[in-house]
C-alpha positions as CSV (number, residue, x, y, z in Angstrom):
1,X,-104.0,116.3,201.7
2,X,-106.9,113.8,202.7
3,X,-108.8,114.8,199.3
4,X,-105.9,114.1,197.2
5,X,-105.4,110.8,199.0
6,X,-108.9,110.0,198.2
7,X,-108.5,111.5,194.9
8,X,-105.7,109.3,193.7
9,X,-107.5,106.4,195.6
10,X,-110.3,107.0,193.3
11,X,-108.6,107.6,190.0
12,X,-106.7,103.8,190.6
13,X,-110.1,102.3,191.4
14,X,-111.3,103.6,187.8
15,X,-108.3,103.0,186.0
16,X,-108.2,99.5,187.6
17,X,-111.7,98.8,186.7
18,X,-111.9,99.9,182.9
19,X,-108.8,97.6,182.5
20,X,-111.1,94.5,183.5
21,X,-113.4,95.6,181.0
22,X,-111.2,96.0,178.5
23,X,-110.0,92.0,178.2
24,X,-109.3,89.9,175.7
25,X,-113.2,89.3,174.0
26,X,-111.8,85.6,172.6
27,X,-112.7,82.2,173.9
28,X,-111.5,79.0,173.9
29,X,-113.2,75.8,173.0
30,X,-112.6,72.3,173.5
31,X,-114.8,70.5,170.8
32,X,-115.0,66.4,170.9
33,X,-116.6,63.3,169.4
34,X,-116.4,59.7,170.3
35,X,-117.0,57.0,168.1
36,X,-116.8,53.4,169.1
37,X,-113.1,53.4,171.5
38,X,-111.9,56.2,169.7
39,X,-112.5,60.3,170.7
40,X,-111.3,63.4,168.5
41,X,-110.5,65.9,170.2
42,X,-110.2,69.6,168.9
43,X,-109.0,72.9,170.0
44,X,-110.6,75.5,168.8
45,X,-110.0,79.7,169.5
46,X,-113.0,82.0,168.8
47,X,-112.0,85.9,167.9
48,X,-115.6,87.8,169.1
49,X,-114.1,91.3,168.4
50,X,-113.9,93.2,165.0
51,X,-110.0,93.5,165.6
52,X,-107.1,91.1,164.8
53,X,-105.6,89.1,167.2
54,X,-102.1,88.8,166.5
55,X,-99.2,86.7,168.9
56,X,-101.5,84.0,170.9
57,X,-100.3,81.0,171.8
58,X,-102.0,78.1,173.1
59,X,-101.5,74.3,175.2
60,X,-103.9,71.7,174.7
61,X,-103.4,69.4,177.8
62,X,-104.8,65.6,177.7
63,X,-104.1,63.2,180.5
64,X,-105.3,59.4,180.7
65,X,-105.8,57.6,183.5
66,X,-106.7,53.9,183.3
67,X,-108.5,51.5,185.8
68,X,-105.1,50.1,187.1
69,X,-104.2,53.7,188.3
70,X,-101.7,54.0,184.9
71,X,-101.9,57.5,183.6
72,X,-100.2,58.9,180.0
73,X,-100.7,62.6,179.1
74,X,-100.3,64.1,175.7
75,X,-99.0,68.3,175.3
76,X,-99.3,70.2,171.7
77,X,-98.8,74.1,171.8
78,X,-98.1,76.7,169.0
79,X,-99.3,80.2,168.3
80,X,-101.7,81.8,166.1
81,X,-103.4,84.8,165.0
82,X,-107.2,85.2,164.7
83,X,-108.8,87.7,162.1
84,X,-111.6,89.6,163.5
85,X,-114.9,87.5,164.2
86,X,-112.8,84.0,162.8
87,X,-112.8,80.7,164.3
88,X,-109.9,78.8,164.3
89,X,-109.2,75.0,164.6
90,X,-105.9,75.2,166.2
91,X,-104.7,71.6,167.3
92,X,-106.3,68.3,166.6
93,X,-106.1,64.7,169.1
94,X,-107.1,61.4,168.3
95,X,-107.2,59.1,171.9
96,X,-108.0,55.6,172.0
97,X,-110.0,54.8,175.3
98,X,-111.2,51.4,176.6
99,X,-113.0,50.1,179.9
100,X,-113.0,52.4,183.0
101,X,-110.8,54.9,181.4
102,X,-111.3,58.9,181.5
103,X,-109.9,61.4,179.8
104,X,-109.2,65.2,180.9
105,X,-108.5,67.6,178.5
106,X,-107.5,71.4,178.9
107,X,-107.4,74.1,177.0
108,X,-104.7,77.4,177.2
109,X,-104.8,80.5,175.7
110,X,-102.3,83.6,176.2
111,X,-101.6,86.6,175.1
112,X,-98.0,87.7,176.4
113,X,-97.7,85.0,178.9
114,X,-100.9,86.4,180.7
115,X,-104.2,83.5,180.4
116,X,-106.8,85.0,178.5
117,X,-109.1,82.1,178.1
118,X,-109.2,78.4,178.7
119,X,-111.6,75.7,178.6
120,X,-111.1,71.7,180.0
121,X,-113.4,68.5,179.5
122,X,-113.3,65.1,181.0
123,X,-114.5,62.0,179.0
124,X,-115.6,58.9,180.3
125,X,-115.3,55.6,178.4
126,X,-118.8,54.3,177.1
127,X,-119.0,51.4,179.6
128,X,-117.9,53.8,182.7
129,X,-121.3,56.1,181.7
130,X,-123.8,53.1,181.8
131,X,-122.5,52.0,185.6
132,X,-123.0,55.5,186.2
């Protein structure tokens, strides 16, 4: 009984195991450039397997906050599919930031509900970096 026990013991710690290794192989990518006030923000998926990715869906996240304490945020989702090594621009943000403002910015992607990558930045305005 106590070699079955650590029989089945063992066969869940394998089982368990190759299913961590066998994840989702995409990433997520938060690419941006500022020019002058203005930052362009773009959400990128990355498919690093030689198999399609079908059903994903994503949220780019981007929330303000201003010297005064004021915040705004900004939410895009959708879903997409990814053909096997392809990079995909999936959402786009244009943000307009002045004097002591930052910027965060995240990044979601799923499979079935389940995370299977993510990525987040925050952005500083121009004049907040030289105090720094």
């Amino acid at each position: 009984m106590k070699a079955t026990s650590i029989y089945i013991l063992f066969l869940f710690l394998v089982l368990n195991g190759i299913s961590v290794f066998s994840q989702e192989n995409i990433k997520a990518k938060i690419v941006t450039k500022v020019a002058d006030n203005m930052i362009d923000i773009k959400a990128v998926a990355q498919n690093n397997e030689p198999t399609l990715k079908d059903e994903y869906s994503y949220v780019l996240f981007s929330l303000k906050k201003g010297a005064q304490g004021n915040s705004s945020r900004n939410s895009q989702s959708g879903e997409f599919s990814l053909e096997p090594g392809e990079e995909k621009e999936l959402s786009t943000l244009k943000i307009n930031i002045q004097k002591d403002e930052e910027v965060k910015v995240l990044l979601f992607l799923r499979k079935d509900g389940v995370l299977v990558a993510k990525d987040s930045t925050i952005i500083y305005s121009a004049e907040r970096k030289k105090k720094k």
